[in-house]
C-alpha positions in Angstrom: -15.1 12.0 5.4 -17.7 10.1 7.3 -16.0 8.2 11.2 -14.0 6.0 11.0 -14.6 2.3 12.7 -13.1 2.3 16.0 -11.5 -1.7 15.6 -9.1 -3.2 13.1 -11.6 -6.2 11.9 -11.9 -5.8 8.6 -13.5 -8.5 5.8 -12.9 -8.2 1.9 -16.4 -7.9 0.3 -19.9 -7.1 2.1 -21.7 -10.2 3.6 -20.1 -10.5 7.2 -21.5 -7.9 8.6 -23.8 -9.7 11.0 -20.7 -11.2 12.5 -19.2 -8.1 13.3 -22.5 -6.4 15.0 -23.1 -9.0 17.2 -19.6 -8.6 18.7 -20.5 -4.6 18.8 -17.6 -4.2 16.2 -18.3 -2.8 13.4 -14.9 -2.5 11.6 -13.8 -2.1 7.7 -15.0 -3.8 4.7 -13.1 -4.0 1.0 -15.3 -3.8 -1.9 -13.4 -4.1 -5.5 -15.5 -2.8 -8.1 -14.8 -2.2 -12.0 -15.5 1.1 -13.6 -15.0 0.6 -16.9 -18.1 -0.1 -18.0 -19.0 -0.3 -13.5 -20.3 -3.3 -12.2 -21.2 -1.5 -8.9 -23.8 1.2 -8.3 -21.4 2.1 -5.8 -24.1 2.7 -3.1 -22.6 2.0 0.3 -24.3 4.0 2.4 -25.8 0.7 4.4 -22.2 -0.4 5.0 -21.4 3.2 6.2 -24.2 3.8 8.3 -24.2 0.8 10.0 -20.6 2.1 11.2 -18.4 0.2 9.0 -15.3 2.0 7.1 -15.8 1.1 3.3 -12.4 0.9 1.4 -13.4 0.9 -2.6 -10.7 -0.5 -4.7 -11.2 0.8 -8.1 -10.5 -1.2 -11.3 -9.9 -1.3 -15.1 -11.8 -4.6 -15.3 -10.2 -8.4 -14.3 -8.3 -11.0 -16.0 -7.0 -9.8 -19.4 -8.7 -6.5 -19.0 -6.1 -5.7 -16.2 -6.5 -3.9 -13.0 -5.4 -1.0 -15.1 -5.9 -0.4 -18.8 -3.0 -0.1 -21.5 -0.9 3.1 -20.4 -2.6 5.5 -23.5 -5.5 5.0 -22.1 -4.5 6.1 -18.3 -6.5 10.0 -18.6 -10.0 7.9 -19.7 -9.9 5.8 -16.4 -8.9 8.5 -14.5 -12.2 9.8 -15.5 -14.0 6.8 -15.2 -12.7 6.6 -11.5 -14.3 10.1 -10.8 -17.5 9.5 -12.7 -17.3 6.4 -10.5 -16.8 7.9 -7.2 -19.1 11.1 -8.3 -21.7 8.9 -8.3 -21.1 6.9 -5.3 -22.6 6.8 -1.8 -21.0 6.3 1.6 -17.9 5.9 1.0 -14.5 8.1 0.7 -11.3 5.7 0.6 -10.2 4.4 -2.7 -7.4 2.0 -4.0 -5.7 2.7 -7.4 -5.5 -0.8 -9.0 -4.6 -4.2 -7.4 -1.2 -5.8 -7.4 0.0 -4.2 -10.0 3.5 -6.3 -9.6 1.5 -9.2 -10.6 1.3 -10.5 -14.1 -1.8 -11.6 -14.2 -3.0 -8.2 -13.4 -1.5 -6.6 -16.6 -3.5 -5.2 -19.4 -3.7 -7.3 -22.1 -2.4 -10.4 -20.5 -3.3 -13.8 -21.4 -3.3 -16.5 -18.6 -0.6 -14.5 -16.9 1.5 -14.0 -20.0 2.3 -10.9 -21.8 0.2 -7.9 -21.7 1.9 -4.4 -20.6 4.3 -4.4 -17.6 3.1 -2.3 -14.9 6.4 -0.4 -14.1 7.1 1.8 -11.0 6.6 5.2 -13.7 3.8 4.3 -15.1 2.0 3.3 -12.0 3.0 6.5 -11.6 1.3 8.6 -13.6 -1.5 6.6 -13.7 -2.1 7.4 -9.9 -1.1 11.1 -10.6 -4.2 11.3 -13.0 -6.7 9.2 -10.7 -5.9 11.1 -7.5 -6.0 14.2 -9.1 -9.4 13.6 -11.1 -11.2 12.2 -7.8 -10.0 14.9 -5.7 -12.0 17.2 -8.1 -15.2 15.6 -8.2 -16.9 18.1 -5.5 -17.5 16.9 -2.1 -14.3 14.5 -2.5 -11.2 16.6 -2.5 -10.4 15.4 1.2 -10.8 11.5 0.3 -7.5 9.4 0.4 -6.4 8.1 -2.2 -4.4 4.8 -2.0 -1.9 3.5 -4.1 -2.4 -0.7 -5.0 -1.1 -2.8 -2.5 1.7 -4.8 -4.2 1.7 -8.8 -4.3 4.7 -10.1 -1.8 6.8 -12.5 -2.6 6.2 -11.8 -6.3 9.6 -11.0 -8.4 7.3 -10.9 -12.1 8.1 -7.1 -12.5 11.5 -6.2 -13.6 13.1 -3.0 -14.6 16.4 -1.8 -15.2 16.6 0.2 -11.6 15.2 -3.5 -10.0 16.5 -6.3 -12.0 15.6 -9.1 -9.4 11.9 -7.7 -9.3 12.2 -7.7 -5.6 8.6 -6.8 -4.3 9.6 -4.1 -1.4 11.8 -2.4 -4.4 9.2 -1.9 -6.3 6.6 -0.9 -3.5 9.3 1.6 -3.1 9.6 2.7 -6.0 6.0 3.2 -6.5 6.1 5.8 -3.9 8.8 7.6 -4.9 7.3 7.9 -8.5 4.0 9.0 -7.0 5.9 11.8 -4.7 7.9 12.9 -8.1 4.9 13.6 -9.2 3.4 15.5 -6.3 0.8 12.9 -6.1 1.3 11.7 -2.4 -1.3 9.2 -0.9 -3.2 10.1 1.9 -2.5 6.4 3.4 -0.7 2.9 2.8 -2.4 -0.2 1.8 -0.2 -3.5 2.2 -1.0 -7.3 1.6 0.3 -10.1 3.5 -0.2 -13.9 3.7 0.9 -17.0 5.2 2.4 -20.3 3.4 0.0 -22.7 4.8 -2.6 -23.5 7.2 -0.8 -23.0 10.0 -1.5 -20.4 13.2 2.4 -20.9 14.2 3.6 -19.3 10.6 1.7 -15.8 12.1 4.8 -15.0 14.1 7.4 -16.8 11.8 10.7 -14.7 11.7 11.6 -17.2 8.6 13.5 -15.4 5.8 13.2 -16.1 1.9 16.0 -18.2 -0.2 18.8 -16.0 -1.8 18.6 -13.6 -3.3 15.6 -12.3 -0.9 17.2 -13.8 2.2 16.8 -10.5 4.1 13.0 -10.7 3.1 10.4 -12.2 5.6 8.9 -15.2 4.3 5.9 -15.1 6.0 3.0 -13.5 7.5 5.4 -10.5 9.1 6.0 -9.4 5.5 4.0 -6.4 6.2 7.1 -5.9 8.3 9.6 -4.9 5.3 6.8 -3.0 3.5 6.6 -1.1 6.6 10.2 -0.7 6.9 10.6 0.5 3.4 8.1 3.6 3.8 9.7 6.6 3.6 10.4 8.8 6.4 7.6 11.6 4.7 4.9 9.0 4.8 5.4 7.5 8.2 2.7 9.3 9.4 -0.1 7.9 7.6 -2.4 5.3 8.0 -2.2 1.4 6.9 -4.7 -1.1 6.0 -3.5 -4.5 5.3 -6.8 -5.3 2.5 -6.5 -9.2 2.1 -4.7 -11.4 4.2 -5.3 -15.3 4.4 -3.4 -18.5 4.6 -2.3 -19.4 1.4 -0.3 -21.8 -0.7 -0.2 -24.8 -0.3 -2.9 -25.5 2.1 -5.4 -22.2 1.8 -8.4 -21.7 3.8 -9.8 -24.9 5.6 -13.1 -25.3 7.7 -11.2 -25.3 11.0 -10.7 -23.3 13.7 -7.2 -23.3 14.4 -6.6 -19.9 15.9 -4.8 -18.4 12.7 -7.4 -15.5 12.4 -6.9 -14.8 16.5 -3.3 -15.3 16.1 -3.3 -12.8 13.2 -5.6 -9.9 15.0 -3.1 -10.2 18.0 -0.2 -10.0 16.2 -1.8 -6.8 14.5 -2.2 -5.3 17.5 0.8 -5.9 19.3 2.1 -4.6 16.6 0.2 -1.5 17.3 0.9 -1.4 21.6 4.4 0.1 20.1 4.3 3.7 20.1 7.9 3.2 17.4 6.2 1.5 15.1 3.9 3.0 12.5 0.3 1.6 13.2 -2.1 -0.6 11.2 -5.6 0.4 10.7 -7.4 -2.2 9.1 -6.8 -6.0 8.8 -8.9 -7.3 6.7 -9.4 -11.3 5.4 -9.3 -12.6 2.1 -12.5 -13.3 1.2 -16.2 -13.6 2.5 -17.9 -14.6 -1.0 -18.4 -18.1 -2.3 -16.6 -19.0 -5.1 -13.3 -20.1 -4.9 -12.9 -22.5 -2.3 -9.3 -21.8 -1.9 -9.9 -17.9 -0.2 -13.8 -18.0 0.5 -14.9 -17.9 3.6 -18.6 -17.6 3.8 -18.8 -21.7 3.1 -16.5 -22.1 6.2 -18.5 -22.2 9.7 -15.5 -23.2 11.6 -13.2 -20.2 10.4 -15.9 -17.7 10.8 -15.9 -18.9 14.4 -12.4 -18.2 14.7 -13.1 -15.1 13.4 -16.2 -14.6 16.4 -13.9 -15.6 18.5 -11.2 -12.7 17.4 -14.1 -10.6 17.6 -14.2 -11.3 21.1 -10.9 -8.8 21.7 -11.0 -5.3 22.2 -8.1 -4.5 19.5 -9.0 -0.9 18.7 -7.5 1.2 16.2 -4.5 3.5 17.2 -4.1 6.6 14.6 -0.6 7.7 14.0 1.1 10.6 15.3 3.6 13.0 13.4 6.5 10.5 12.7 9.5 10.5 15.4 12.3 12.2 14.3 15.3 9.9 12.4 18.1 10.7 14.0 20.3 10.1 10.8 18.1 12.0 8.9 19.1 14.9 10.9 22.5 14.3 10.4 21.9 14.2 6.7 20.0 17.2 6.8 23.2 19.2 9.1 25.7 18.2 6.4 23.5 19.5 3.6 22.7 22.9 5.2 26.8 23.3 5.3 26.7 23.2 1.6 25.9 25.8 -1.3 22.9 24.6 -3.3 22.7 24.7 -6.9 19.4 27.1 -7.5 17.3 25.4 -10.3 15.1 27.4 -12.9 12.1 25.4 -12.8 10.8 26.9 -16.5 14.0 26.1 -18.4 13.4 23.6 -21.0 15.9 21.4 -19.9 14.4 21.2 -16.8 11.2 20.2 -18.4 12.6 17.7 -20.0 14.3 15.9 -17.0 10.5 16.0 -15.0 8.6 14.6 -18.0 11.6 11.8 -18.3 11.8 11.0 -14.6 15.7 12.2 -14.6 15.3 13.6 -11.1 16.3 16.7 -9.7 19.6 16.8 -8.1 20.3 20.3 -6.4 23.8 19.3 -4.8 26.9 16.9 -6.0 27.2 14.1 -3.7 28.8 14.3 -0.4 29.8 12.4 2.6 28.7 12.8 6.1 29.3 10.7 9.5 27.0 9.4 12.2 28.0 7.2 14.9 31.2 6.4 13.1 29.7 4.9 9.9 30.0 6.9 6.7 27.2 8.4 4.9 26.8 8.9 1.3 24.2 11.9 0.4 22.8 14.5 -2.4 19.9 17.0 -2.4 17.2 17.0 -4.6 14.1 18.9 -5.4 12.4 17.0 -3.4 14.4 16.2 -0.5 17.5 14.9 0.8 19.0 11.6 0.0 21.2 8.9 1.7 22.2 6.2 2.1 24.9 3.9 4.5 27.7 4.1 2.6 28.1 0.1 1.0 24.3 -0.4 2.0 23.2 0.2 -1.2 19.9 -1.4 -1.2 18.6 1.0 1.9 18.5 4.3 0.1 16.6 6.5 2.3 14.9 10.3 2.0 14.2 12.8 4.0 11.9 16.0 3.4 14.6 19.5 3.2 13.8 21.8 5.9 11.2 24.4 4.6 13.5 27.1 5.5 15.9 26.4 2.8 
């Protein structure tokens, strides 16, 4: 993998670059390409030797097409992904899809209606297959591999396990379908917005309308995706790939501080050693087009954006992930019990992998810490538990390897 940039700037598509070297910060840029047929060369090598971090984002095609194709069809872009990436230049991080929540990002959708739902599963295997395929293309096997960032706010996917469509469900379950799978990504990648044109909504602690009143309404978003990652991927990296301010007001020629506001609060953010650190900000969008989200017909904003430019917010990698102390506990009260052994060539566990059906390896049991009661089971593939009455904060942790 070629360095990484040093700063968290970051701009969705090529064309800013200027902007950043004159500040003597070269930082990340998002390029979406389509690989089936591609619409990109995928040469980046200009981008990457000018010290920018290139973050591809790989898709099925736009629109109807969908960011990923019809489910029978998931091993042919798999292998359109690697032919993709086999033949690309300079760069070494790729995202699996876009907002895959979203209708409007469904195969065969028309106008945001219809098409195939993207559920948790089959994003799933989907991922499974891409990761896999671009991991084998030689030279690439230590790329990361990125699942889609899901579309906040957005409750158009719903499944038996998530009825509501709740957004950090789903972004949940996403990862927990990719870890069934052994297909773990190698980092995070998160979007995150503001309602309006306003620098003050940055910072806004203002929660949704029921049902998702314990869901942040605003920019800090990125705060309940991050709080939803599982203990197991704490450690790894996060790049927030579009940001902007959105509906109802969008993007406007005016330098009103929101891109500032939005680097600072990105890197206070990081000044907490706690808290799992963001990489990459990067805004939605440099090219000319629509004027809601472009900002390359916007001298004002990109002077905001100079004057971000103008602070020294450098990128902080994380560390191995600080212990949870509950998860210890759950992992104390599972080591007290006899495990079920499994026989991982039986045909009836074959069936329960290829049908999702989990692995459990324990009944439930109970467990304590600091007087509240725990509810718990061990699995294949780690522990889990959950506050007991909390139900919508199930939590895992990995089983100690010398069990």
């Amino acid at each position: 993998m070629s360095p990484l940039p040093a700063f968290i700037f970051g701009m969705h598509d090529p064309g800013a670059e200027q902007i950043f070297l004159t500040a003597n910060k070269p930082g990340w840029i998002v390029v979406t390409v389509k690989v089936n047929p591609p619409d990109s060369n995928g040469d980046f090598t200009s981008l990457a030797a000018a010290g920018f971090g290139v973050i591809v984002r790989l898709n099925n095609g736009y629109g109807s097409d969908g960011t990923l194709p019809v489910s029978n069809r998931y091993d042919s872009f798999a292998q359109q992904c690697a032919t993709f990436v086999s033949a690309s230049h300079g760069a070494s991080i790729w995202l699996i899809g876009n907002e895959t929540n979203l209708a409007f990002e469904r195969p065969g959708n028309v106008n945001g209606s219809g098409g195939e739902v993207i559920t948790p599963t089959l994003y799933g295997q989907c991922f499974s297959k891409c990761r896999a395929a671009i991991k084998n293309v030689p030279g690439h096997a230590t790329d990361w591999v990125i699942p889609a960032p899901v579309a906040p706010w957005n409750t158009q996917t719903q499944y038996p396990a998530n009825p509501s469509g709740d957004w950090i469900k789903y972004f949940q379950d996403i990862l927990a379908a990719c870890a069934n799978l052994n297909a773990s990504p190698d980092a995070l990648a998160l979007h995150t917005y503001t309602h309006g044109f306003n620098a003050g909504l940055i910072a806004s602690e203002r929660k949704m309308s029921p049902p998702f009143d314990n869901r942040r309404a605003e920019f800090r978003a990125y705060r309940d995706f991050l709080a939803a990652v599982p203990s197991a991927l704490k450690s790894l990296p996060v790049f927030i790939t579009e940001t902007q301010a959105a509906d109802p007001d969008w993007w406007q020629n005016s330098n009103i501080g929101w891109i500032q506001q939005a680097y600072s609060e990105i890197n206070n953010w990081n000044a907490v050693q706690a808290n799992q650190p963001i990489q990459a900000l990067c805004l939605f969008r440099w090219i000319t087009g629509e004027p809601r989200w472009s900002i390359s017909d916007k001298p004002a904003l990109q002077n905001d954006f100079r004057a971000a430019l103008q602070n020294n917010f450098r990128v902080r990698w994380p560390g191995p992930a600080a212990p949870d102390p509950v998860a210890a506990a759950a992992v104390a009260a599972a080591l007290k019990l006899r495990w079920m052994p499994i026989n991982t060539g039986a045909a009836l566990y074959k069936f329960a992998q290829q049908n999702n059906l989990g692995y459990p390896q324990t009944d439930e049991f109970e467990f304590t810490f600091n007087n509240a009661t725990y509810v718990s089971q061990v699995y294949n593939l780690g522990i889990v538990y959950v506050k007991k009455g909390d139900w919508g904060n199930i939590r895992s942790v990995a089983k100690p390897a010398e069990v």
